[in-house]
C-alpha positions in Angstrom: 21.9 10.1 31.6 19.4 12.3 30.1 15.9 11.7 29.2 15.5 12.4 25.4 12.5 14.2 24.2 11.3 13.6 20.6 9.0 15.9 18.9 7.5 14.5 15.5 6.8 16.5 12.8 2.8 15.2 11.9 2.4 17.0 8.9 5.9 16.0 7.2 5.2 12.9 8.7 2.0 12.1 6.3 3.5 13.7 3.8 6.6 11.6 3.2 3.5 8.4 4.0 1.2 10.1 0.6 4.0 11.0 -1.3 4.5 9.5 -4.9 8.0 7.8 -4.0 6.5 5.9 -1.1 2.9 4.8 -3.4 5.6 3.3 -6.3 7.5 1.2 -3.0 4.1 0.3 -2.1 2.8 -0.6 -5.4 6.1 -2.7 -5.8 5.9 -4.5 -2.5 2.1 -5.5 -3.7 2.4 -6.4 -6.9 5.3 -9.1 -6.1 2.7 -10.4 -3.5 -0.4 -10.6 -5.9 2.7 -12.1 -8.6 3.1 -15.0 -5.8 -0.9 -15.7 -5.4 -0.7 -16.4 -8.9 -3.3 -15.9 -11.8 -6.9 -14.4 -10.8 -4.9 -11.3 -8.4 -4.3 -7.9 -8.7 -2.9 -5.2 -6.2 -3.6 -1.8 -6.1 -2.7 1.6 -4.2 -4.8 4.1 -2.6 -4.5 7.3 -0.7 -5.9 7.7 2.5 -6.4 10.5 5.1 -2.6 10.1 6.5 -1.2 7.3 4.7 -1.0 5.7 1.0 -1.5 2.2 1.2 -1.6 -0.8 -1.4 -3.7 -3.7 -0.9 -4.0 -7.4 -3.3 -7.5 -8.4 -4.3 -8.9 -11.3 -6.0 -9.5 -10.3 -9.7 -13.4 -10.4 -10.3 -12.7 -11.0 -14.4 -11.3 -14.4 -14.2 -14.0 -15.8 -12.2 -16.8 -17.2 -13.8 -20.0 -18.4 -12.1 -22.0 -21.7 -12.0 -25.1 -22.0 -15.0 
């Protein structure tokens, strides 16, 4: 049998990882997430170098701090 050889393809690569289809599936994914944690989270997407990515955060505005 054969050895098979792949070649990627970097740059199409990244591009289909930046691309706005695959920020809205990432922005989906996190948002259900931040949904789960409850109240007091939000999610958000970025773009990076190679690759969009979407992360959930605790929501600064409904914390409040001791007097």
């Amino acid at each position: 049998m054969a050895k098979v050889k792949i070649k990627w393809n970097n740059a199409g690569f990244q591009a289909l990882m930046k691309s706005a289809d695959m920020q809205n599936i990432l922005q989906s994914e996190a948002a259900a997430r931040a949904a789960w944690c409850g109240d007091g989270f939000t999610s958000r997407v970025k773009v990076g170098e190679k690759r969009a990515f979407a992360y959930v955060a605790v929501s600064y505005t409904h914390l409040t701090l001791p007097t």
